[in-house]
N, CA, C and O atoms as a CHARMM CRD file, in Angstrom:
* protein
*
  268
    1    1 UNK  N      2.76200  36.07400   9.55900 PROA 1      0.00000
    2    1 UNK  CA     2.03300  34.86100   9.78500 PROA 1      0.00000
    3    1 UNK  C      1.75400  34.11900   8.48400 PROA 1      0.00000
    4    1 UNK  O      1.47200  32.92500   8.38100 PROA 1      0.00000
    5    2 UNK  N      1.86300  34.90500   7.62800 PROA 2      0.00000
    6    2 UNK  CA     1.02300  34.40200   6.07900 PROA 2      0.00000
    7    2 UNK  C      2.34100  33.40700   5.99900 PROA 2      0.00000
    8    2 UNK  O      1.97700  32.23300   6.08100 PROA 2      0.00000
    9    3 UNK  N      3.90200  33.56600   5.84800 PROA 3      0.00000
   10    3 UNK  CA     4.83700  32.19400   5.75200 PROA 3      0.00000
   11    3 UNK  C      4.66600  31.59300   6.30700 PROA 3      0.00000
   12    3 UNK  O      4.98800  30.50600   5.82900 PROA 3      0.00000
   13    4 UNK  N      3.97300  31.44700   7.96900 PROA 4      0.00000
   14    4 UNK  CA     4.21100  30.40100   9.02000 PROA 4      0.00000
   15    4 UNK  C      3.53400  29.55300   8.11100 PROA 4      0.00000
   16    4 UNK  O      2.68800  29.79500   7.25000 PROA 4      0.00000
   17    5 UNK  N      4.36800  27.96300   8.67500 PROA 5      0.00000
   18    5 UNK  CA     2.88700  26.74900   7.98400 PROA 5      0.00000
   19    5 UNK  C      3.59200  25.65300   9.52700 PROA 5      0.00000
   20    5 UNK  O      4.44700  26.03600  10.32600 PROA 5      0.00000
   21    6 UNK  N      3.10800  24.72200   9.52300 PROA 6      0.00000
   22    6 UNK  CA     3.51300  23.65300  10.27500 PROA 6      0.00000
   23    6 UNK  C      2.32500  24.02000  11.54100 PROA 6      0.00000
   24    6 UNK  O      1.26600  24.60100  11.77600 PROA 6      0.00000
   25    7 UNK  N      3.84300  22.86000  12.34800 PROA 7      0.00000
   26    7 UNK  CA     3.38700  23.04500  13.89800 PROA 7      0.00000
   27    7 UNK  C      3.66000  24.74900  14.33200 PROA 7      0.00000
   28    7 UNK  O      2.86700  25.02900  15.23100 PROA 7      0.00000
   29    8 UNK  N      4.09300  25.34500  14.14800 PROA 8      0.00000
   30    8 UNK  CA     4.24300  26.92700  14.67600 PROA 8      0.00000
   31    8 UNK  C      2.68500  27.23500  14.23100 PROA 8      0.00000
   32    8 UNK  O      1.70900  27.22200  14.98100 PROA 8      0.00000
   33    9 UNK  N      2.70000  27.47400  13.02300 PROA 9      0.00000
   34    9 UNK  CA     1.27200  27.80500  12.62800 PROA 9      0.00000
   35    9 UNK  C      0.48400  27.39600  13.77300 PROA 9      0.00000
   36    9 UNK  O      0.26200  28.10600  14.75400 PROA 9      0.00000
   37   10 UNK  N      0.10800  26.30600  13.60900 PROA 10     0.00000
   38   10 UNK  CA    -0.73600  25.76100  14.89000 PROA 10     0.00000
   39   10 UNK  C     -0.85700  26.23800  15.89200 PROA 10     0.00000
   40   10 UNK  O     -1.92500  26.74800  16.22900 PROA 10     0.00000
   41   11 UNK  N      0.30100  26.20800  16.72900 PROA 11     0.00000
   42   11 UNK  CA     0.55900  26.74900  17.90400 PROA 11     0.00000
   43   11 UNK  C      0.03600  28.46000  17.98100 PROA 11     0.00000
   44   11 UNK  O     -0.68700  28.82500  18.90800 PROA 11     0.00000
   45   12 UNK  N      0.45400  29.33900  16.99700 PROA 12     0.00000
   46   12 UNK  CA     0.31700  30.49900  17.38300 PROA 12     0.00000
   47   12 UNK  C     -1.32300  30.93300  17.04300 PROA 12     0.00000
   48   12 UNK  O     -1.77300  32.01100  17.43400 PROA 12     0.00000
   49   13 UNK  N     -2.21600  29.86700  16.20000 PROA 13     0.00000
   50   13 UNK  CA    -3.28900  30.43100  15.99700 PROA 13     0.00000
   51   13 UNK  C     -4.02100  29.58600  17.41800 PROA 13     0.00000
   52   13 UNK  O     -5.12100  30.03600  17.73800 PROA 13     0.00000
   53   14 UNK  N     -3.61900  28.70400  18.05800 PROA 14     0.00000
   54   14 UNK  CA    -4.57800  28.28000  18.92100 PROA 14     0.00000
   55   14 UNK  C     -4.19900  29.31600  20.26600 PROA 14     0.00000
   56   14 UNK  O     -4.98600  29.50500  21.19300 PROA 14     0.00000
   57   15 UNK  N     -2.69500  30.00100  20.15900 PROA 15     0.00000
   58   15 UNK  CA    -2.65900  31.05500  21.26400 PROA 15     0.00000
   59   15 UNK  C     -3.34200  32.20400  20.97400 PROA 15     0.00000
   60   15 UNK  O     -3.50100  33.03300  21.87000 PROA 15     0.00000
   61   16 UNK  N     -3.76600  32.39400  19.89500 PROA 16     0.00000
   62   16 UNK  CA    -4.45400  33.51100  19.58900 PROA 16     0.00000
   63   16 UNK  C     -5.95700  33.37500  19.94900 PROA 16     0.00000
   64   16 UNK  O     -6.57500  34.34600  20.38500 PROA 16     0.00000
   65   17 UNK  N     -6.67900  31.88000  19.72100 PROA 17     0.00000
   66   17 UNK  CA    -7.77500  31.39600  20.03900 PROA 17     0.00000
   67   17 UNK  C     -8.18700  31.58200  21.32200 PROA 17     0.00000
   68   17 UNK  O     -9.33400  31.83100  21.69300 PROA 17     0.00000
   69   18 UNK  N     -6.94700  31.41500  22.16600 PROA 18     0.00000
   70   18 UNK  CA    -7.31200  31.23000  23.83500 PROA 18     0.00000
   71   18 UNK  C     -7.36800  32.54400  24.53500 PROA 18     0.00000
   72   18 UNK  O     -8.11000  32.85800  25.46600 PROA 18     0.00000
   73   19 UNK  N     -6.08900  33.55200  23.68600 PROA 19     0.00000
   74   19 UNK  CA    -6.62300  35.09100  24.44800 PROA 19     0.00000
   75   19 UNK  C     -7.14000  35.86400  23.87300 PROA 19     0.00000
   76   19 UNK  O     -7.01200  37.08000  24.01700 PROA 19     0.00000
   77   20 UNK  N     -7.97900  35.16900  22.93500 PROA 20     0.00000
   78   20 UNK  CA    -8.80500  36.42500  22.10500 PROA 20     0.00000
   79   20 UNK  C     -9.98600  36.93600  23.23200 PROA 20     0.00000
   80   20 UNK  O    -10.30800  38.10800  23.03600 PROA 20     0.00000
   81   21 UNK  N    -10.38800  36.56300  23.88300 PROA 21     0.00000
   82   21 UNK  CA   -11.43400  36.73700  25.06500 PROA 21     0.00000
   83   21 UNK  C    -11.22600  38.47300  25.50800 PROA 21     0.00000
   84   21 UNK  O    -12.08100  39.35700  25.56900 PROA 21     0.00000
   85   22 UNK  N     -9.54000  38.53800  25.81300 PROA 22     0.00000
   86   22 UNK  CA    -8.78000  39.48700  26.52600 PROA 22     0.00000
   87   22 UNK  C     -8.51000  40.67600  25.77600 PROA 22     0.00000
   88   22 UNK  O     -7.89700  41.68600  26.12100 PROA 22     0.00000
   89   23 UNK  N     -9.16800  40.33800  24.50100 PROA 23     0.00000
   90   23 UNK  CA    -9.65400  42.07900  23.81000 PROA 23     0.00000
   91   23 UNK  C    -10.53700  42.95800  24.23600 PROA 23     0.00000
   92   23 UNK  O    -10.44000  44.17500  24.39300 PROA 23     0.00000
   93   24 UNK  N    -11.76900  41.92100  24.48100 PROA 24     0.00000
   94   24 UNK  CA   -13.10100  42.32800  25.11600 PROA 24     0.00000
   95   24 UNK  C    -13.00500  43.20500  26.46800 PROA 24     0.00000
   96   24 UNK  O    -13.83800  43.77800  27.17100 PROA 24     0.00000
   97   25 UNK  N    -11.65600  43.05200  26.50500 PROA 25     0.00000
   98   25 UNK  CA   -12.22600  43.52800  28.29200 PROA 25     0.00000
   99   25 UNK  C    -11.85500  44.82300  28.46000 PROA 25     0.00000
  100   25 UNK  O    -11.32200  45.45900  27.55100 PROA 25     0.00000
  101   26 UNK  N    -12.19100  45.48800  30.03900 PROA 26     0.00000
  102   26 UNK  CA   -11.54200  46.78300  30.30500 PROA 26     0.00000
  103   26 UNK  C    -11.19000  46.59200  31.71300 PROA 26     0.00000
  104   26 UNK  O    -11.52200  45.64000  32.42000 PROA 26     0.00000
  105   27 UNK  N    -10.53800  47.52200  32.01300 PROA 27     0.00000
  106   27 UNK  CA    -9.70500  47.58100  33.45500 PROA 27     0.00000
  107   27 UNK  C    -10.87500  48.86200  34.11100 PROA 27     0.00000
  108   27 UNK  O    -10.93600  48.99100  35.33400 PROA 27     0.00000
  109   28 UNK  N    -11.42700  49.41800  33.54100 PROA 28     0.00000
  110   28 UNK  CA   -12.09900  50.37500  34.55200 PROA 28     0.00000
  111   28 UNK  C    -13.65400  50.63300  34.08800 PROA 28     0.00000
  112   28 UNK  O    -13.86400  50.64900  32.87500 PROA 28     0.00000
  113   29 UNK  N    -14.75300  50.83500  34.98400 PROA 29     0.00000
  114   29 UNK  CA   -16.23900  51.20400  34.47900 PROA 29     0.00000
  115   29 UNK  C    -16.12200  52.58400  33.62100 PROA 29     0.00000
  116   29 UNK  O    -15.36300  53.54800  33.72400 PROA 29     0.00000
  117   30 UNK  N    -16.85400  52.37300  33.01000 PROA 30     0.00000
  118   30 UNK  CA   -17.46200  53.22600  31.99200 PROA 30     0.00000
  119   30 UNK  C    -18.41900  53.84000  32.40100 PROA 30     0.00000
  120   30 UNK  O    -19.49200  53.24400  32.49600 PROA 30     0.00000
  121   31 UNK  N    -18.28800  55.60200  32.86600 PROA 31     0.00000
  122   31 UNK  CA   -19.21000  56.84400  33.44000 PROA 31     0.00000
  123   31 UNK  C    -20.44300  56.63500  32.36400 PROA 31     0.00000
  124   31 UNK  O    -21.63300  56.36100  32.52100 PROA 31     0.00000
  125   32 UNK  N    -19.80400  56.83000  31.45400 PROA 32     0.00000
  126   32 UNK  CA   -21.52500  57.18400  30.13400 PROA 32     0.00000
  127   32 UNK  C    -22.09300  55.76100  29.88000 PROA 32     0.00000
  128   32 UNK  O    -23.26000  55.65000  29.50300 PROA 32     0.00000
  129   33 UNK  N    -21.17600  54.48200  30.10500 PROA 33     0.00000
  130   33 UNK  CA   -21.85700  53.46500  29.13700 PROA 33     0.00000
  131   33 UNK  C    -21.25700  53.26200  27.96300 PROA 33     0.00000
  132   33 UNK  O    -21.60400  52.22800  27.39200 PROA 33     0.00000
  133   34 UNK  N    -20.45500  53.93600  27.41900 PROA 34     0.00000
  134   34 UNK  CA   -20.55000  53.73700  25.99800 PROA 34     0.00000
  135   34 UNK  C    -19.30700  53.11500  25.89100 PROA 34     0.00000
  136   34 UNK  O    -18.48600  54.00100  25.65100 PROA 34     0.00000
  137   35 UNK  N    -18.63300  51.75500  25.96600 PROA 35     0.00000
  138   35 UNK  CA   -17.09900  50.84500  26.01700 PROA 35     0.00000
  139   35 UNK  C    -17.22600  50.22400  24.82100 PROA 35     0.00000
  140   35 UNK  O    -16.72500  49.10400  24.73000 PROA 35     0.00000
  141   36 UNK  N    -17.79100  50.69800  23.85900 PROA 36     0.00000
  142   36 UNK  CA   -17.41800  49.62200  22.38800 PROA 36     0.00000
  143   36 UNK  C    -17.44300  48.38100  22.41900 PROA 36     0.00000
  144   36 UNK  O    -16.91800  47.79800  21.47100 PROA 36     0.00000
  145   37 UNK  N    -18.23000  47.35700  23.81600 PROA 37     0.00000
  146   37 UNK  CA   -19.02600  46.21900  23.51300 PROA 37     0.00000
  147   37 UNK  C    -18.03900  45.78100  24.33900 PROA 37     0.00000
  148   37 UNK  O    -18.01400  44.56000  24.49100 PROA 37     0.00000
  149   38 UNK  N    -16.79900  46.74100  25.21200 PROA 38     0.00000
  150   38 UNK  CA   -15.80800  45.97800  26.12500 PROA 38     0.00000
  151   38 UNK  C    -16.25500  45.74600  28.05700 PROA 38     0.00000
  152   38 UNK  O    -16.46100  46.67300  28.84100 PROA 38     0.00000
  153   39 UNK  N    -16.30300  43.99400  28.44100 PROA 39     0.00000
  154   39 UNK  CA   -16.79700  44.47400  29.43200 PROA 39     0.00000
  155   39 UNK  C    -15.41900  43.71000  30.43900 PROA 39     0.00000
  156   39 UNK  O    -14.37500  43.09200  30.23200 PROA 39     0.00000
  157   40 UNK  N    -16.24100  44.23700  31.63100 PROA 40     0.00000
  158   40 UNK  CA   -15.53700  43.88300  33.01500 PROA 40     0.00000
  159   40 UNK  C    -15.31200  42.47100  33.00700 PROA 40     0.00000
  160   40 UNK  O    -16.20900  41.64800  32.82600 PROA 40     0.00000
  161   41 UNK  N    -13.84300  42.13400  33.25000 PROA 41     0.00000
  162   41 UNK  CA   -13.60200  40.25900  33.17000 PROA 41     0.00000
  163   41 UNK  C    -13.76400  40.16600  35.21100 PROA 41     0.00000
  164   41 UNK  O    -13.38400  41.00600  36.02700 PROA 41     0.00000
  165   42 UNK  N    -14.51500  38.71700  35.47900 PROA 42     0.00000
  166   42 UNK  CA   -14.46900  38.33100  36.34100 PROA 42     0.00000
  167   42 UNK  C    -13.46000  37.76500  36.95100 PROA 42     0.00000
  168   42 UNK  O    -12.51400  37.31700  36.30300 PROA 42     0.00000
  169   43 UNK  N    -13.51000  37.70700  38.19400 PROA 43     0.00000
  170   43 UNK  CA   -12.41400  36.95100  38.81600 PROA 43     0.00000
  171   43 UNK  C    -11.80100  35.90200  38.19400 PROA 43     0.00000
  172   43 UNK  O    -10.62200  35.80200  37.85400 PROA 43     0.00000
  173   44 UNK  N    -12.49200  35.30900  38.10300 PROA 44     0.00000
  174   44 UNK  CA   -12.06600  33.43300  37.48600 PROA 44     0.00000
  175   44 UNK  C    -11.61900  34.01100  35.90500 PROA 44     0.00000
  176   44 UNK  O    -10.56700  33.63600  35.38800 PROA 44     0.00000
  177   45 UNK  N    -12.37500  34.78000  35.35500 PROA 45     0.00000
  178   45 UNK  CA   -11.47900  35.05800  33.77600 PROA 45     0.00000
  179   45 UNK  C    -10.50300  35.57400  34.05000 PROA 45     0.00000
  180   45 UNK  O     -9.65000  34.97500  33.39600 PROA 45     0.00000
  181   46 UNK  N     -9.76700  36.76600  34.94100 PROA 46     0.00000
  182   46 UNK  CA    -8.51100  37.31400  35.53500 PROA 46     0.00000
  183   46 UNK  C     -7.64600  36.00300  35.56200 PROA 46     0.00000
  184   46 UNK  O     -6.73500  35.98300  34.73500 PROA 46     0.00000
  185   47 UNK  N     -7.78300  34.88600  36.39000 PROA 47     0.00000
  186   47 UNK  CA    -6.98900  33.86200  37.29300 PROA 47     0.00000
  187   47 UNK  C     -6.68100  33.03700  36.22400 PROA 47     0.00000
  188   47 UNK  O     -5.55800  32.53400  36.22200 PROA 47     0.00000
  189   48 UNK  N     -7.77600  32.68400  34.91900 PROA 48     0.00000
  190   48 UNK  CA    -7.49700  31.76500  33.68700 PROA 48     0.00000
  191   48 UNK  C     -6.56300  32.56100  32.65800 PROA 48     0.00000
  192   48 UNK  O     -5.64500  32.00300  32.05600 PROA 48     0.00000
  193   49 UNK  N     -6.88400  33.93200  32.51000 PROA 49     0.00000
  194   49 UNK  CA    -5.96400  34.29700  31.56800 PROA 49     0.00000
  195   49 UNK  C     -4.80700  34.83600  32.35700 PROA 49     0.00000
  196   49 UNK  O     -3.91500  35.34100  31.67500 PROA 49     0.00000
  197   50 UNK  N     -4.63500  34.82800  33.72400 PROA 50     0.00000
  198   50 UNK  CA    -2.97400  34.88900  34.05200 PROA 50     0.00000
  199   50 UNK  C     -2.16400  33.24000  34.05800 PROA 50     0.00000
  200   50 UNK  O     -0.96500  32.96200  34.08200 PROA 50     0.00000
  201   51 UNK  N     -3.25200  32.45000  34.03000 PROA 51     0.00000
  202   51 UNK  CA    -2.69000  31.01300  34.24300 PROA 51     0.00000
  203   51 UNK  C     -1.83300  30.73900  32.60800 PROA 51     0.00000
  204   51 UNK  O     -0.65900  30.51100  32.31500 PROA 51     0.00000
  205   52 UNK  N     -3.51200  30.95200  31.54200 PROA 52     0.00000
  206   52 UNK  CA    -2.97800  31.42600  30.05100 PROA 52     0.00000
  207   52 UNK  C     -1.67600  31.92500  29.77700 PROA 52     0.00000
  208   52 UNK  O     -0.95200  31.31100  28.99300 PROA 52     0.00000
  209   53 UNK  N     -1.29300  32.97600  30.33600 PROA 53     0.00000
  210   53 UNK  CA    -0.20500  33.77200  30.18700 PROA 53     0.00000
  211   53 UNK  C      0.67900  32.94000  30.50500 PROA 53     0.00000
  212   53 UNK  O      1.40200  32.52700  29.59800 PROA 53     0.00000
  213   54 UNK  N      0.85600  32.51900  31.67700 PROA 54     0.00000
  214   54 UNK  CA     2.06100  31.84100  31.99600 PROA 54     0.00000
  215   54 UNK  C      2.88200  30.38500  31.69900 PROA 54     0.00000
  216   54 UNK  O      4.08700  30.16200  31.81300 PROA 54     0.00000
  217   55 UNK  N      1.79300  29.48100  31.28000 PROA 55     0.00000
  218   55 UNK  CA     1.53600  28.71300  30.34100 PROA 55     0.00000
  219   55 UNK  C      2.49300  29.16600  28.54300 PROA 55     0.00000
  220   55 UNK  O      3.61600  28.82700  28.17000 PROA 55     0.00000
  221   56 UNK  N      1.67900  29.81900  28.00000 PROA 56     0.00000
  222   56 UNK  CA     2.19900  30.43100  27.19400 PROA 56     0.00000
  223   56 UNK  C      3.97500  30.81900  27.24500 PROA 56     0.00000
  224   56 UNK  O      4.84800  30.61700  26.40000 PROA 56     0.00000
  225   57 UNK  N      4.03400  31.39800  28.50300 PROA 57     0.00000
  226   57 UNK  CA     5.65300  32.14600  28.11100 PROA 57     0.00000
  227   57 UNK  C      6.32200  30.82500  28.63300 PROA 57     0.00000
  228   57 UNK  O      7.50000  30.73100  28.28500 PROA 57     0.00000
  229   58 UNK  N      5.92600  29.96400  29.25600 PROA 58     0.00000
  230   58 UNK  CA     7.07400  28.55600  29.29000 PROA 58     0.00000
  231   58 UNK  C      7.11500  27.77800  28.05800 PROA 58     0.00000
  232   58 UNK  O      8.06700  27.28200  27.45600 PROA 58     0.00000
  233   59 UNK  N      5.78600  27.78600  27.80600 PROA 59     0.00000
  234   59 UNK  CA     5.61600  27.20400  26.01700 PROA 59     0.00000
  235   59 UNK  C      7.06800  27.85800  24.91400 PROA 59     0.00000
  236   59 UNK  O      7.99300  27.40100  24.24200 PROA 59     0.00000
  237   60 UNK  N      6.53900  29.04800  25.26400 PROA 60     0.00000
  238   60 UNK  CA     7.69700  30.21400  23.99400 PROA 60     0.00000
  239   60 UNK  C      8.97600  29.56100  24.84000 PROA 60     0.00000
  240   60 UNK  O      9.50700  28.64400  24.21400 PROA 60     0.00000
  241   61 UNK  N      9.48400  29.80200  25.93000 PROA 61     0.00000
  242   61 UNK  CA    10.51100  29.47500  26.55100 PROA 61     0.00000
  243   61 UNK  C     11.35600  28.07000  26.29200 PROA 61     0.00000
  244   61 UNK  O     12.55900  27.87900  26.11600 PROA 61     0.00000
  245   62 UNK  N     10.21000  27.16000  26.34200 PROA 62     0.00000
  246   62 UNK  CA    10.54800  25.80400  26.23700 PROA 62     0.00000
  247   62 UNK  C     11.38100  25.82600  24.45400 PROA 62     0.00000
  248   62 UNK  O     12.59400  25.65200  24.33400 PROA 62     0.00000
  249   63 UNK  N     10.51200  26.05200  23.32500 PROA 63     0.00000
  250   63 UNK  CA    10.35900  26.44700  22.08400 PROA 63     0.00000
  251   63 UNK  C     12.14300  27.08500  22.14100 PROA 63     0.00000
  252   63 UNK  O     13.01900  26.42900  21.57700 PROA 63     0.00000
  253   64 UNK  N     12.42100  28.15000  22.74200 PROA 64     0.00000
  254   64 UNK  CA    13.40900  28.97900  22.34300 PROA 64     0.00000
  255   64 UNK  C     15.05400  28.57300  22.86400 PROA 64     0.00000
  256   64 UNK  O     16.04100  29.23700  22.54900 PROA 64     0.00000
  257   65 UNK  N     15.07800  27.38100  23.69100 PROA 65     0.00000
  258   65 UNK  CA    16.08600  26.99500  24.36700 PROA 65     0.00000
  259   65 UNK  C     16.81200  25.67800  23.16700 PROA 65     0.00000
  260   65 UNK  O     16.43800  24.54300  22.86800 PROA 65     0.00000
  261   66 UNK  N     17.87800  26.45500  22.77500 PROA 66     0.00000
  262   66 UNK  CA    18.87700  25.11700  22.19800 PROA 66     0.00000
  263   66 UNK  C     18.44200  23.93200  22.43600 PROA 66     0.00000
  264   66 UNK  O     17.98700  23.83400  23.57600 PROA 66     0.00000
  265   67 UNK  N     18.40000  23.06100  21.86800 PROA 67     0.00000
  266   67 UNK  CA    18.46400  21.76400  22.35200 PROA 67     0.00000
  267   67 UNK  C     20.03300  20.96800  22.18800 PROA 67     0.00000
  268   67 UNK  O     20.18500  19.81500  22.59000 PROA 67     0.00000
């Protein structure tokens, strides 16, 4: 990342901006409590970061096709 500069730059730090959310989370409850500050994503955060996702890979897609 340290060579990227331009519009790529851009692009990949604002994709990084949008699923940074999707660190936080976990797929299953925690018996003791103790998840390292990771919690349960709600419905609507599920439905935005699959929308995110898909968004994203037409972006890369669009990006990777000859012109």
């Amino acid at each position: 990342m340290a060579r990227t500069h331009g519009r790529l730059a851009w692009f990949l730090a604002q994709c990084s901006s949008e699923l940074a959310p999707v660190l936080h989370w976990r797929a299953l409850d925690v018996p003791d409590g103790c998840a390292f500050g990771a919690v349960l994503p709600t419905a609507g955060e599920l439905t935005d970061a699959e929308r995110a996702v898909r968004h994203l890979a037409a972006m890369l897609a669009r990006i990777r096709r000859p012109h």
